[in-house]
TILUMTOR-817199 format. One record per residue (C-alpha): residue number from 1; chain; z, x, y. Coordinates in nm, 2 decimals, m for minus. Layout:
BEGIN
PT num chaine     pz     px     py
PT NUM      A      Z      X      Y
...
//
This chain:
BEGIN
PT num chaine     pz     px     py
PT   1      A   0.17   1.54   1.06
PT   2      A   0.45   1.74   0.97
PT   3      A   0.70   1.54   1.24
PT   4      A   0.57   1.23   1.04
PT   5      A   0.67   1.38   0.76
PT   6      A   1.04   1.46   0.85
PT   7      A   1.05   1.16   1.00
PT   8      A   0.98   0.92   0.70
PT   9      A   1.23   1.18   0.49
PT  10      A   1.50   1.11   0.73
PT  11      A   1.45   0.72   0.72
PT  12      A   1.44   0.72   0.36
PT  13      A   1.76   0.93   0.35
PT  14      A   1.95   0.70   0.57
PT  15      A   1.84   0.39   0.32
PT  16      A   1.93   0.60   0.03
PT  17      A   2.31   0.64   0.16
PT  18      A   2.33   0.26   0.25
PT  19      A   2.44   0.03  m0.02
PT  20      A   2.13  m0.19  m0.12
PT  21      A   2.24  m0.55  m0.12
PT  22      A   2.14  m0.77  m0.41
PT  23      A   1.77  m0.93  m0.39
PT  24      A   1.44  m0.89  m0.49
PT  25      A   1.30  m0.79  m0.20
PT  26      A   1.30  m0.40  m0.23
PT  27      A   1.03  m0.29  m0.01
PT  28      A   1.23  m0.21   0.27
PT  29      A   1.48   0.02   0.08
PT  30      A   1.21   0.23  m0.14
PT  31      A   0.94   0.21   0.12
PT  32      A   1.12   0.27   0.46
PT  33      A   0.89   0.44   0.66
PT  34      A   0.59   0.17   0.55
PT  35      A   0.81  m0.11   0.62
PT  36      A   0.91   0.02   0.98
PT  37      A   0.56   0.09   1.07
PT  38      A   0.41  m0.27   0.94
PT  39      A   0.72  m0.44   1.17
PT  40      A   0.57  m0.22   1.45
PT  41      A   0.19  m0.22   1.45
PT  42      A   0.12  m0.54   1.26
PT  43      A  m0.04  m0.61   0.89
PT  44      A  m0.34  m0.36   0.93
PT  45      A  m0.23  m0.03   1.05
PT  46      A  m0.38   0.35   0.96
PT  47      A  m0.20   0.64   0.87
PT  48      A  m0.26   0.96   0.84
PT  49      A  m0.21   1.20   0.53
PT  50      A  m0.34   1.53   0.66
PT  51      A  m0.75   1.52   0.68
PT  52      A  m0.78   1.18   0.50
PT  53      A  m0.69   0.85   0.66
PT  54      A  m0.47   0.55   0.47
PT  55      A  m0.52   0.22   0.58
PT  56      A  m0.21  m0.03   0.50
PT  57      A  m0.33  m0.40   0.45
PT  58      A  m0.06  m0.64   0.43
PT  59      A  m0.25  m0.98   0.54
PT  60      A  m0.30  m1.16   0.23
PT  61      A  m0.63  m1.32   0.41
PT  62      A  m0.75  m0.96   0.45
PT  63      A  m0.68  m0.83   0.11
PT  64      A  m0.85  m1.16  m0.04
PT  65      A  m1.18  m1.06   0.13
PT  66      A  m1.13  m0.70   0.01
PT  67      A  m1.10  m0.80  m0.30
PT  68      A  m1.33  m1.03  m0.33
PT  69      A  m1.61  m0.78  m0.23
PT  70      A  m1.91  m0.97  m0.22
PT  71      A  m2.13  m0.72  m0.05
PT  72      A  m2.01  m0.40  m0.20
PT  73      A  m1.86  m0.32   0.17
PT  74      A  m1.53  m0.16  m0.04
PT  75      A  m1.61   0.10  m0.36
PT  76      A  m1.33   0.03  m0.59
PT  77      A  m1.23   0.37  m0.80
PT  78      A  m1.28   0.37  m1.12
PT  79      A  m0.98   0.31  m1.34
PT  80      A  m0.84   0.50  m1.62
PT  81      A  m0.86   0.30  m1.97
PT  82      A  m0.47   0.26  m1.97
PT  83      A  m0.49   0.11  m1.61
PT  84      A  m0.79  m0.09  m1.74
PT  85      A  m0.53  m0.22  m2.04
PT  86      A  m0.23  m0.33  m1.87
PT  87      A  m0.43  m0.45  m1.53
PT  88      A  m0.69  m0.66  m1.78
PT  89      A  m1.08  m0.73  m1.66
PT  90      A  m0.97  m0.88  m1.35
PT  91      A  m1.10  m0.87  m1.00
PT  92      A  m0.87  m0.54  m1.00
PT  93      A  m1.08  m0.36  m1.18
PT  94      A  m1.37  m0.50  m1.26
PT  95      A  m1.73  m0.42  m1.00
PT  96      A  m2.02  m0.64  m0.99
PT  97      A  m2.08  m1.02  m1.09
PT  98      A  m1.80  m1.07  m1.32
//
């Protein structure tokens, strides 16, 4: 844990000191660590924070179905009223048939 740690501060040290060339595509420089670790074990990986366990979904297929969440498989939590207000009653937020 704590070698994952150090190891995610150094890479996003190294990005920090590089010049950012001009694009949209910012994952890379403000998310180093993800981005290296989604290049090496594919579009569904876990990580570890400690006890709990963080799994990264980046297949749009994948996050679709988890959305989706026809069989309650995937408990969403419940937002707070701000999130609720700039998210909308979308498929974000909202749980059940709508």
């Amino acid at each position: 844990m704590e070698a994952q740690k150090k190891l995610a501060a150094t890479m996003l040290r190294e990005s920090m000191n590089s010049p950012m060339e001009l694009s949209y595509d910012i994952f890379p420089k403000i998310h180093t660590h993800i981005y290296a670790w989604n290049k090496n074990y594919g579009k569904v990986f876990l990580s570890w924070h400690g006890p709990k366990a963080q799994l990264f979904v980046n297949d749009p297929e994948i996050v679709k179905e988890i959305l989706i969440n026809k069989d309650g498989a995937y408990a969403k939590a419940m937002s707070r009223e701000y999130v609720r207000k700039l998210l909308g009653d979308g498929l974000v937020t909202t749980e059940g048939k709508k």
